[in-house]
C-alpha positions in Angstrom: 3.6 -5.4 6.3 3.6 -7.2 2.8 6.6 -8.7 1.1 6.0 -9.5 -2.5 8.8 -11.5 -4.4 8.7 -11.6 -8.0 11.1 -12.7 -10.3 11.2 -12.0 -14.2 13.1 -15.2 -14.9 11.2 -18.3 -16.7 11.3 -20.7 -13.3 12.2 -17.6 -11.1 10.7 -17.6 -7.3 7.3 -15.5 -6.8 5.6 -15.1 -3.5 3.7 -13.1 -1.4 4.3 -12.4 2.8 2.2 -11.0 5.5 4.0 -10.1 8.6 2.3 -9.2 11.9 3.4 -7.3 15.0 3.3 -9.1 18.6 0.1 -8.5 19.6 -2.0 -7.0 16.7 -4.9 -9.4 16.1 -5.4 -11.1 12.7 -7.4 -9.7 10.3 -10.6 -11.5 9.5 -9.3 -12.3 6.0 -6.7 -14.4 6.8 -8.4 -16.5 9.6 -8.5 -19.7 9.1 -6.5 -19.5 5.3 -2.9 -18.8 6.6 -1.1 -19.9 9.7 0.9 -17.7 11.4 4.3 -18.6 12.9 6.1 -16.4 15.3 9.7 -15.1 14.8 12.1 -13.0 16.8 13.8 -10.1 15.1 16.7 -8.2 16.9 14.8 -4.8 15.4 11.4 -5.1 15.6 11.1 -7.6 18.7 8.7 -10.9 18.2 6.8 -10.8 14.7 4.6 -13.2 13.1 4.3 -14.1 9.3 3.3 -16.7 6.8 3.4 -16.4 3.2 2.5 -18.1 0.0 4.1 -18.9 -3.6 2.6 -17.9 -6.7 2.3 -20.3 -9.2 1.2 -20.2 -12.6 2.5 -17.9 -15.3 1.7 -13.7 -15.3 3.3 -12.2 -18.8 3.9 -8.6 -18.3 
């Protein structure tokens, strides 16, 4: 799954999520570049995620 949070506001919060089910191997892009840290979810059981923010300015 990806997340992507982007806000319109000058100084608004912008960032990008991955998010993993328990058990499904990391793909090869992201080895080594994200670390993955393990959270428990009442619905979907034991997930794992990491994200980054996105910095710089992107006019419409």
């Amino acid at each position: 799954m990806v997340n992507v949070l982007y806000t319109l506001e000058e100084g608004g919060k912008r960032a990008v999520g991955f998010k993993l089910s328990d058990g499904m191997p990391i793909p090869e892009e992201f080895e080594g570049k994200f670390k993955f840290a393990r959270q428990k979810s009442k619905l979907a059981g034991t997930i794992r995620g990491s994200f980054f923010v996105i910095k710089g300015d992107y006019p419409d």
